[in-house]
C-alpha positions in Angstrom: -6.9 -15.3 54.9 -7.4 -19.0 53.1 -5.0 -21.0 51.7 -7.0 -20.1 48.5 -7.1 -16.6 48.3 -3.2 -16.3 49.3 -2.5 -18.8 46.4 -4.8 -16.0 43.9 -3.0 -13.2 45.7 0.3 -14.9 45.0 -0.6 -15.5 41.6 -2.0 -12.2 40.3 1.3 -10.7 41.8 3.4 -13.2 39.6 1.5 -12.2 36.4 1.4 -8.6 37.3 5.5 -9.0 37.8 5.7 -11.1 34.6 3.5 -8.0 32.9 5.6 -5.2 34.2 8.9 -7.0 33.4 8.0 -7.6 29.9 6.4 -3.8 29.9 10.2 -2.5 30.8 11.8 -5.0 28.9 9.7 -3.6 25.9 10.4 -0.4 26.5 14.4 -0.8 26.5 14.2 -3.1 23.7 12.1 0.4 22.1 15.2 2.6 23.0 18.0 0.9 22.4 17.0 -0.9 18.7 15.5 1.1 16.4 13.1 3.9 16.0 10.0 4.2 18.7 6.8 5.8 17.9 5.1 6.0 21.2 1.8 7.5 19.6 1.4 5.0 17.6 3.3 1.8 19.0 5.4 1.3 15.8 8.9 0.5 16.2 11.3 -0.1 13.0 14.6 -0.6 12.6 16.8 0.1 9.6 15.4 3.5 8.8 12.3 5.4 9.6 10.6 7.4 6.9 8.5 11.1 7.7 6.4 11.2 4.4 5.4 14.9 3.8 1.9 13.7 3.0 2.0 11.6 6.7 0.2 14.3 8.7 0.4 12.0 11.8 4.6 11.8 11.6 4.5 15.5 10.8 1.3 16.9 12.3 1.8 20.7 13.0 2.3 23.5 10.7 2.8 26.7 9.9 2.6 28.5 6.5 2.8 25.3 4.6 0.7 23.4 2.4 0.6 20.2 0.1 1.8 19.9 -3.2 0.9 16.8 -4.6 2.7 14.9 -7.4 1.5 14.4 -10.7 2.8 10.4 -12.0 4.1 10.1 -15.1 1.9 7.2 -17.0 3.3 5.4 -19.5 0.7 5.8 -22.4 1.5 2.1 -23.7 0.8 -1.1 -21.6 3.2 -3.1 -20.4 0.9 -6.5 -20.5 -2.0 -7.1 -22.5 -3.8 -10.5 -23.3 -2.8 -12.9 -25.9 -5.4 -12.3 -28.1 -2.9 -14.1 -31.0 -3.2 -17.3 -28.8 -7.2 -18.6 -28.4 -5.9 -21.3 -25.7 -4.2 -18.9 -23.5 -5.7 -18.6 -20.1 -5.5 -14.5 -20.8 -7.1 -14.5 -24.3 -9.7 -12.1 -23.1 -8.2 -9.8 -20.3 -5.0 -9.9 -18.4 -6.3 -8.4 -15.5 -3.9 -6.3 -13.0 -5.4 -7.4 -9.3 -2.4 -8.5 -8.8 1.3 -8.4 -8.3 4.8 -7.2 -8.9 8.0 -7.6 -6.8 11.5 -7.1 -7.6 13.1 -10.0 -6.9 17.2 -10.6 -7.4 17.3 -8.5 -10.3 14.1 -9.5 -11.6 10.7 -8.1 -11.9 7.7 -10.4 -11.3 4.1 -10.7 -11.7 1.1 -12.9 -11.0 -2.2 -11.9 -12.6 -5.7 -12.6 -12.9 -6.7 -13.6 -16.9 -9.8 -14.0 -18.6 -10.9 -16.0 -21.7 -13.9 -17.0 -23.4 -16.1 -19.6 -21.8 -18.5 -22.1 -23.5 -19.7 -18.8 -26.1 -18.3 -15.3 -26.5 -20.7 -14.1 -24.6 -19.1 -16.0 -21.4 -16.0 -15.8 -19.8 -13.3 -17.9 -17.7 -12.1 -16.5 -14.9 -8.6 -18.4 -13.7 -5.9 -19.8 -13.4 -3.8 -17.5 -11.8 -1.0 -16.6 -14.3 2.6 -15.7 -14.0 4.9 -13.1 -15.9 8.7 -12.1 -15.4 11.1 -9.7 -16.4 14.4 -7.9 -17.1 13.2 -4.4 -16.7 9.3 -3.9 -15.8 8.9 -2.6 -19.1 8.5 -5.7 -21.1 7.4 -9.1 -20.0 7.8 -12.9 -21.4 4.9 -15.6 -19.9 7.2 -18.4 -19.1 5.3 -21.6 -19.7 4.9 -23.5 -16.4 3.8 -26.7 -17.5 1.3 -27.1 -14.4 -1.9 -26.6 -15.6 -3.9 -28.0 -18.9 -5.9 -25.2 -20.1 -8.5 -25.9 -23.0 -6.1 -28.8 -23.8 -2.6 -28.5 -23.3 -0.3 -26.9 -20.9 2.2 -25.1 -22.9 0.8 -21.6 -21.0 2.0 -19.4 -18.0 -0.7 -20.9 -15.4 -0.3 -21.4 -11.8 -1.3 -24.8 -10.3 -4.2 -23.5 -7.5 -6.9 -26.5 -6.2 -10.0 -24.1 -7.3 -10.7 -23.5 -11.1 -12.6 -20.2 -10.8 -10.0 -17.5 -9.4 -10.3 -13.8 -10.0 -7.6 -11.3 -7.7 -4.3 -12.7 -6.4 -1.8 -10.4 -4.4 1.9 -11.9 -3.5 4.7 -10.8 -1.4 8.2 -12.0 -0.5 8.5 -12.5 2.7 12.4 -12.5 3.6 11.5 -12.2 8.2 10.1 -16.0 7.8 12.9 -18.2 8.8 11.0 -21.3 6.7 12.3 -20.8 3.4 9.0 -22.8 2.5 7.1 -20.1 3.3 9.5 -17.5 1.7 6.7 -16.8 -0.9 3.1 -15.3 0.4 -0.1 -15.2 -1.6 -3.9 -14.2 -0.9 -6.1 -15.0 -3.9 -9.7 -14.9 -4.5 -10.7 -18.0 -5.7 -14.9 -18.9 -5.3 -15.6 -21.8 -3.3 -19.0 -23.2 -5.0 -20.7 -20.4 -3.1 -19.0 -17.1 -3.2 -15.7 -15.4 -3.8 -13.8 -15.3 -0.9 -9.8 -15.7 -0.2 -7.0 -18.7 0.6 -3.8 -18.0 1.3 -0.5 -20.1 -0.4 3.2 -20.4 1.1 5.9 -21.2 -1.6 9.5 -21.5 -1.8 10.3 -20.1 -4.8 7.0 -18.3 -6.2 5.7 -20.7 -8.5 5.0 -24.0 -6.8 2.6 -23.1 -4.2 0.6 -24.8 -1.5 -2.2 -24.5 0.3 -4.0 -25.1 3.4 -7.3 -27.3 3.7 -9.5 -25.2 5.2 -10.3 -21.3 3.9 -9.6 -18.4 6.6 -12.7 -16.5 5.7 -16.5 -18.0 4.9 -17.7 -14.7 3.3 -17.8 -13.0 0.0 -14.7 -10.7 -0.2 -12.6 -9.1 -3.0 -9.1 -7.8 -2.0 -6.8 -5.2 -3.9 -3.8 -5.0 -1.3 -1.7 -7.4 0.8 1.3 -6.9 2.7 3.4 -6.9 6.3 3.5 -4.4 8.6 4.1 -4.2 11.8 4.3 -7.3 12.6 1.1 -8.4 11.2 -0.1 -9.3 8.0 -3.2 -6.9 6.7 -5.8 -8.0 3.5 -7.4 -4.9 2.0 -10.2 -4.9 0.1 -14.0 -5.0 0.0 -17.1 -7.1 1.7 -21.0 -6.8 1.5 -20.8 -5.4 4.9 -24.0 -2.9 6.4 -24.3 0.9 7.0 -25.6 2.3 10.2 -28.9 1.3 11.2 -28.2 -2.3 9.9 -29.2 -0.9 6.1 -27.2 -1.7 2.6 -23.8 0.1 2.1 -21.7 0.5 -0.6 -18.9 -0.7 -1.9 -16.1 0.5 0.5 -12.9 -0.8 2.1 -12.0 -3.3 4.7 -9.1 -5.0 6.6 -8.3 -8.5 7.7 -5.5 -9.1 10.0 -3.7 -12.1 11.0 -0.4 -11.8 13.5 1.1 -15.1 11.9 -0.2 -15.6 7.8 -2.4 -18.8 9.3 -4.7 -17.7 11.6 -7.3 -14.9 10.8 -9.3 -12.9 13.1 -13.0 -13.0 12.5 -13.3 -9.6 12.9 -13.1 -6.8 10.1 -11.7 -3.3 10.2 -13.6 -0.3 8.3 -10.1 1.0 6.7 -11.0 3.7 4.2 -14.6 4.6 3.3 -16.3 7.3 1.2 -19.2 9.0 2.4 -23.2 7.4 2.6 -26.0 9.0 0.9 -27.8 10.5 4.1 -30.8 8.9 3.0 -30.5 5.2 4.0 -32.9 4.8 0.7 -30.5 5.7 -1.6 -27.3 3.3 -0.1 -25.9 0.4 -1.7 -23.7 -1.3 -3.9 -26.8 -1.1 -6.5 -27.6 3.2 -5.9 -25.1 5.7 -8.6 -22.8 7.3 -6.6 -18.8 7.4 -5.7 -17.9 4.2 -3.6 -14.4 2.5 -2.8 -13.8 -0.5 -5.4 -11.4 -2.8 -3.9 -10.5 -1.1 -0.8 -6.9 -0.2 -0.6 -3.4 -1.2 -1.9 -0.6 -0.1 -0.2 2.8 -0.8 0.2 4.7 -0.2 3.9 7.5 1.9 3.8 8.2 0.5 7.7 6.3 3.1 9.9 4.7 4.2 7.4 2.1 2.7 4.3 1.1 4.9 1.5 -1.3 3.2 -1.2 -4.0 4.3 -3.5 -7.9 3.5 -3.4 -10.5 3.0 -6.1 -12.6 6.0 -6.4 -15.5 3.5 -8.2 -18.1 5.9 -10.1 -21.0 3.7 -9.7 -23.2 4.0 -12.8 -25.3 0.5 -12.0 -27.5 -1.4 -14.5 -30.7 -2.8 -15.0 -31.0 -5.1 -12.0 -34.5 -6.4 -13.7 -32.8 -7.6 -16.6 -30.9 -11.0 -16.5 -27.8 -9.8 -18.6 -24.5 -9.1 -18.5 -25.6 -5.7 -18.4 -27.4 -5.9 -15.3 -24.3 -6.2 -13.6 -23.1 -2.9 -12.1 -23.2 -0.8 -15.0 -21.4 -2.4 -18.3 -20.3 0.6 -21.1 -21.4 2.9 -17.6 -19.4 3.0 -14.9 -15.3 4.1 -14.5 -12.6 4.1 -11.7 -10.2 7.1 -10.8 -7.8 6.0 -8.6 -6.9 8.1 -5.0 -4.1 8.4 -2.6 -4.1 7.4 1.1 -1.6 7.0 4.0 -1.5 4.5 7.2 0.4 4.3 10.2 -1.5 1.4 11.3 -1.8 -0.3 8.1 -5.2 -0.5 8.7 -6.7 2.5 8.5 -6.2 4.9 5.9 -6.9 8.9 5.4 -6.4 10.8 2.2 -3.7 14.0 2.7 -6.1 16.1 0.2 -10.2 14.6 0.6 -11.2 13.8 -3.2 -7.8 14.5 -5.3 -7.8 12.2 -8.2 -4.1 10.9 -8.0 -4.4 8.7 -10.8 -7.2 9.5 -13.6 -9.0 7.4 -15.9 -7.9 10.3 -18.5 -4.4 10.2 -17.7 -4.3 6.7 -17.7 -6.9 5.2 -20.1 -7.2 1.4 -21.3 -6.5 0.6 -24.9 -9.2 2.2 -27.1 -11.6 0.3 -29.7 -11.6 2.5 -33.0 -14.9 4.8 -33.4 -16.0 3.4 -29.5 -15.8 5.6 -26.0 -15.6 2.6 -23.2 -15.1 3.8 -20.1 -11.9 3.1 -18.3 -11.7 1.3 -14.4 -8.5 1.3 -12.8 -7.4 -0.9 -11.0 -5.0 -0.4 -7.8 -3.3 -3.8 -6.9 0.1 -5.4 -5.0 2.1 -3.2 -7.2 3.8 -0.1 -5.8 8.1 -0.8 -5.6 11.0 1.5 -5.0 13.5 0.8 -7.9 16.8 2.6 -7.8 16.0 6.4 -7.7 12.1 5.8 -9.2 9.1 4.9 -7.5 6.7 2.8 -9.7 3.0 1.9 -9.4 1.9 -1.0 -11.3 -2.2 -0.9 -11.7 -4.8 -2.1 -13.6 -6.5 -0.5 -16.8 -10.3 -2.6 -17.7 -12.1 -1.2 -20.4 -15.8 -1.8 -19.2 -17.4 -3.1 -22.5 -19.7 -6.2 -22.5 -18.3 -9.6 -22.2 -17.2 -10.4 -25.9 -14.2 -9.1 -28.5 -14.5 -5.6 -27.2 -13.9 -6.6 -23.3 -10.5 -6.0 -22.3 -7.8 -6.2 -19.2 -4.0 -4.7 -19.8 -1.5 -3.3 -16.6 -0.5 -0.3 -16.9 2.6 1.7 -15.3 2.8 5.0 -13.7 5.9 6.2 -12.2 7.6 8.9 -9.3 10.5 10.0 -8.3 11.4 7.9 -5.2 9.3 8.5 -2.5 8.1 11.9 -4.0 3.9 11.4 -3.5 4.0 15.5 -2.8 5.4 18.1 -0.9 5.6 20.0 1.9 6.4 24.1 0.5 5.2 27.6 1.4 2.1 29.4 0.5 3.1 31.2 -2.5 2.8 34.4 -0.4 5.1 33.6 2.6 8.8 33.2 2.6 9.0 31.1 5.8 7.4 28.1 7.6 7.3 24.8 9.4 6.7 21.9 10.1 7.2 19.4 13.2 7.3 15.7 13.3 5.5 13.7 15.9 7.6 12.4 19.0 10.2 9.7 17.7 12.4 7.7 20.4 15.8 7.6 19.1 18.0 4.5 19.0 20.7 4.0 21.7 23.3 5.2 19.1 21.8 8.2 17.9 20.4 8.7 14.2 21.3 10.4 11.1 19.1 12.6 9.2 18.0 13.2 5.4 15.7 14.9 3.3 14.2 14.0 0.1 13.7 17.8 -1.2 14.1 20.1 -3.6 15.9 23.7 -2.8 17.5 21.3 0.1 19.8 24.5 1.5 16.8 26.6 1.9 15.8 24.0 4.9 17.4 23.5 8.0 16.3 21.3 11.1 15.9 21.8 14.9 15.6 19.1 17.6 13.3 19.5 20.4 12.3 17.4 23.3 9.0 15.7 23.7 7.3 18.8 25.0 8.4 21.1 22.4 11.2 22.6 23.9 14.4 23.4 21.7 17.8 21.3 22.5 20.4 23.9 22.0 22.7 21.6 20.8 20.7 21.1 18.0 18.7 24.4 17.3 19.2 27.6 16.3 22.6 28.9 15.6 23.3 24.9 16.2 20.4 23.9 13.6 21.0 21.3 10.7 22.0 22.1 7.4 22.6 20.3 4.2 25.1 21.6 1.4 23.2 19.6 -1.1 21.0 21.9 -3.6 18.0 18.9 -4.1 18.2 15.1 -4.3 16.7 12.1 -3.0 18.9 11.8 0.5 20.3 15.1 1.1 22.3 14.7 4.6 21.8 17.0 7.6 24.6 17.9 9.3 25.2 19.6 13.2 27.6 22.0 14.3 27.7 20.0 17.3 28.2 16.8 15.3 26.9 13.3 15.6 23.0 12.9 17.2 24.8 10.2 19.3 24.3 12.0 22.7 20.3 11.8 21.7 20.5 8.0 22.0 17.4 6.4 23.5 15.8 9.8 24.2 12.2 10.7 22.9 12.6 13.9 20.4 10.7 16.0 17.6 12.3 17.5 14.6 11.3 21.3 13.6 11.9 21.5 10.4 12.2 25.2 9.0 11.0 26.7 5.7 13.0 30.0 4.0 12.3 31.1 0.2 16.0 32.2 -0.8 17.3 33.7 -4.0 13.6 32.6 -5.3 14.1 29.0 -4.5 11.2 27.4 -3.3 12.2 24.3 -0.8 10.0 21.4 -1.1 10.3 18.8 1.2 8.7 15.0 0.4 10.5 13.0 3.0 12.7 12.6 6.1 14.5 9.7 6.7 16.5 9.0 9.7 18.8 5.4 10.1 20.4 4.7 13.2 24.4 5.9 13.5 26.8 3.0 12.3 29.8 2.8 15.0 32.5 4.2 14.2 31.4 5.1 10.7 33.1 8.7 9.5 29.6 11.2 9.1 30.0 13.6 6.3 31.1 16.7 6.8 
């Protein structure tokens, strides 16, 4: 044997040691801290959430279907343009590809406004604008001072080095130690060529800076931003090709980046709608359903839920240079559907097609003796608050640039966490349901439900392999006193989950119709035990 090949024997060892160290060291750092999914590698901390719509967290069962929610929309806007102010950046449209966050007792939003260009019959798209306030309902636009708009800048504008921005999507991000980079934003601005994205750090959400070089060289229109798992994920939509190298539609990517400044060149398919089978008849130009934006979703920790654009593609006369031409002016209108992700990057719908949120349910501010179509608009906007689960979006009436265009947000709200239901068939009085395998943290867990008819559920805990721990099943099941509410707590005969520590388990959830209850359930959660906190009894 040569010197040289014992030093690459030597050396592959050493990295192979290194690799299997770090493997073990992974894999107690996965038991003892948090909650492991081995299937799909996610691993969170504080609490881990089993959506009932999350077929991957609770993939098997029996005599149960979905129930999805209905929001309730709040008929009225909760931002609309200043059409009482002809030097506002959002004279025309205040348009919701955007954001909201509730931040120390304060709602905030930035916003993408329109306003008339050199005629009526041209528009200005930028600067990104800012909103705050007390309850989400109603909003004040501070002014910022920063930027002179047609003049003067007594307006709500955001100081950004391009002038022609259209979406911008921001997050707080409280795991960066650099409080200069507290504040995250992805916005669309077009770089003399096309629209593409930057990114911005800020400290506090309104002075914001950015890098000198764009992380993407392509046209690109995003709808969702956030963090999850570790990595930071851009949804939204590209002018990428079908099969066989031909046009596509408008459907929905992701862009992933592990640290917020570096960007893979590489793009994820995340959620797509079905091609015409005749390669003829695909494109962003051909009438039929396509995915406008791609997806917005918010991560729950193990878990994303968002909503897509279901874009009814009505396009224009693409032999006419007017506005008309477009895609469809006075034509074309946007439902808006629901999706989950356990990756965050790609997304299935729990029921193929449903309209979650329709352009009927949810329509744009009408123009008297006129029928414009409504597009809605998903966006950065989907927050927990107290017991309610709200979902900012966007409502555009498609009219021709002029008086009658328009941009307002709208508001539709859920009980927390309450997308839909697991319940029975209506002509069975029991079922199931079990969850995916979860490694427990070192200390055990504590379980609740988010369900209605609560008592009429109880919980068993199996191994990996399906096999029941009698601990913690049958006579030994969980139960919960509670009749419905948001976090009804299970509790053991055998008492705390603290001997499950560390070990890889499922949960069978059980289904019975009782006294004409019907259970629904929406969502488990399980948080690690607290030491020597007292459990309920």
């Amino acid at each position: 044997m040569t010197v040289q090949s014992l030093t690459t024997r030597l050396t592959i060892c050493a990295v192979l040691a290194l690799a299997v160290g770090a493997t073990l060291a992974d894999e107690k750092t996965a038991s003892s801290s948090g909650f492991h999914f081995p299937a799909s590698g996610i691993q969170v901390d504080k609490q881990a959430v089993l959506l009932a719509i999350d077929d991957v967290s609770l993939p098997l069962k029996r005599n149960l279907c979905y129930y999805l929610s209905k929001p309730t929309v709040r008929k009225s806007p909760v931002l609309t343009p200043s059409r009482d102010n002809p030097l506002a950046p959002d004279h025309i449209a205040a348009h919701f590809y955007g954001s909201v966050i509730h931040d120390a007792g304060k709602f905030r939003m930035w916003y993408y406004p329109v306003s008339y260009g050199k005629s009526r019959s041209e528009i200005t798209q930028g600067p990104v604008c800012y909103a705050e306030s007390e309850d989400g309902f109603h909003w004040i636009k501070p002014h910022l001072g920063q930027v002179e708009f047609k003049g003067t800048k007594n307006n709500n504008g955001i100081k950004l080095p391009e002038k022609v921005i259209e979406g911008v999507h921001v997050i707080k991000d409280d795991a960066d130690p650099d409080p200069q980079r507290r504040y995250k934003m992805v916005y669309n601005p077009h770089n003399g060529r096309t629209f593409t994205i930057q990114t911005a750090t800020s400290p506090d959400g309104i002075h914001w800076t950015t890098p000198d070089t764009y992380p993407k060289d392509q046209f690109l229109e995003q709808a969702g931003f956030f963090r999850h798992n570790g990595l930071y994920l851009i949804h939204g939509q590209a002018l990428e090709l079908s099969e066989g190298g031909g046009p596509r539609g408008r459907q929905g990517y992701a862009w992933v980046s592990p640290d917020f400044d570096r960007w893979l060149a590489a793009t994820a398919e995340a959620f797509a709608l079905p091609e015409p089978a005749d390669p003829s008849e695909r494109g962003t130009t051909k009438p039929y359903d396509q995915v406008h934006l791609g997806v917005a979703g918010v991560s729950l920790g193990n878990v994303v839920v968002g909503l897509y654009g279901l874009w009814h593609n009505h396009p224009g006369d693409r032999s006419r240079d007017v506005p008309e031409s477009w895609f469809g002016h006075k034509k074309t209108s946007c439902d808006l559907g629901l999706v989950v992700s356990n990756d965050g990057i790609h997304f299935r719908e729990p029921v193929k097609g449903h309209v979650y949120i329709s352009q009927f349910d949810s329509p744009v501010t009408p123009v008297k003796g006129k029928a414009y179509p409504t597009i809605l608009i998903q966006s950065t906007g989907i927050l927990n608050v107290g017991d309610e689960t709200r979902i900012y979006h966007g409502r555009w009436r498609n009219a021709v640039y002029g008086e009658d265009y328009w941009g307002e947000v709208g508001l539709a709200t859920l009980p927390r966490d309450r997308w839909g239901a697991l319940g029975l068939y209506p002509n069975r009085s029991d079922g199931e349901v079990w969850s995916t395998v979860v490694r427990l943290p070192h200390a055990g867990c504590r379980v609740f439900l988010n369900a209605d008819a609560a008592s009429s559920i109880r919980v068993e805990i199996a191994d990996e392999r399906f096999q029941p721990l009698a601990e913690f099943s049958g006579p030994n099941s969980g139960i919960t006193d509670a009749g419905e509410g948001f976090e009804c707590p299970i509790t053991w005969p055998a008492g705390s989950l603290s001997s499950l520590g560390g070990k890889n388990v499922r949960f069978r959830i059980h289904f019975e119709k009782k006294d004409g209850a019907e259970p629904r359930l929406y969502a488990v959660y399980l948080r690690p035990n607290v030491p020597g906190e007292r459990l309920a009894d």
